[in-house]
ZAMARGU-4260 file (C-alpha; in steps of 0.2 Angstrom, whole numbers, plus 5000, padded with zeros to 4 digits):
<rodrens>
0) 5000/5000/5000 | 5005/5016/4995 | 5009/5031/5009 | 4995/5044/5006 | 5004/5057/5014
5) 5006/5073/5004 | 5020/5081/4995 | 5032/5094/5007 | 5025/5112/5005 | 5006/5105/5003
10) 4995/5110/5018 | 4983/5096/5023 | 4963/5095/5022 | 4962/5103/5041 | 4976/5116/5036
15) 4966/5119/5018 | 4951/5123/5029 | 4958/5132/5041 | 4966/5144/5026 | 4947/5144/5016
20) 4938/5151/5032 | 4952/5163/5035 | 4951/5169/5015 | 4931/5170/5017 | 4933/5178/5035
25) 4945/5192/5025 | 4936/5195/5010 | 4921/5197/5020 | 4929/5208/5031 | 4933/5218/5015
30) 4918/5219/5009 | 4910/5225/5022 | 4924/5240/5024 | 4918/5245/5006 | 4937/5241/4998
35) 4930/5229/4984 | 4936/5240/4969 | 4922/5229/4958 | 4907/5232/4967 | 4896/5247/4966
40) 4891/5253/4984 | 4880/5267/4979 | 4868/5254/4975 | 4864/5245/4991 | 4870/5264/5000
45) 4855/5273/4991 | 4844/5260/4989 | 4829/5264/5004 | 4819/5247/4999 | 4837/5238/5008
50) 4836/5251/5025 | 4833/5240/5042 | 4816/5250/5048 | 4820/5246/5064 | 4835/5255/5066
55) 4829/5268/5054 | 4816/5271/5067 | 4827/5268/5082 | 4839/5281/5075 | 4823/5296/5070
60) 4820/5291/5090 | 4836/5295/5098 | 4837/5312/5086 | 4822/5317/5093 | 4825/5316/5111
65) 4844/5323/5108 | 4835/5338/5100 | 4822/5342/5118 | 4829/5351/5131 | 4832/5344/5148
70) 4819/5347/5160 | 4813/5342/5177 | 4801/5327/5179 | 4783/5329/5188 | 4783/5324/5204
75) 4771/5312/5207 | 4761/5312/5224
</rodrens>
């Protein structure tokens, strides 16, 4: 029987892994920094129907009760 060891220099199948997810993890990482040179930001950026309402909403919430002016709560009896 012939050893099925690979050639010196050749990672194994736990090593090929390990370098796919770590290629996957970068590129996605990229990606997500917008430094893919062949993908057009501007339409997922300006494209309303993709927002996530609810931080849309949650953010509309916060900007509104940063812009009120501070004042003192009823007392409550």
């Amino acid at each position: 029987p012939q050893d099925e060891e690979e050639p010196p220099g050749v990672p194994d199948a736990a090593e090929r892994a390990m370098l796919r997810d770590e290629f996957t993890s970068r590129m996605y990482q990229r990606f997500l920094d917008g430094e893919d040179g062949d993908f057009d930001y501007s339409q997922v950026d300006e494209n309303p129907d993709l927002d996530n309402l609810d931080i849309v909403s949650r953010d509309a919430e916060e900007r509104y009760f940063d812009e009120e002016e501070p004042s003192a709560a009823p007392q409550l009896e």
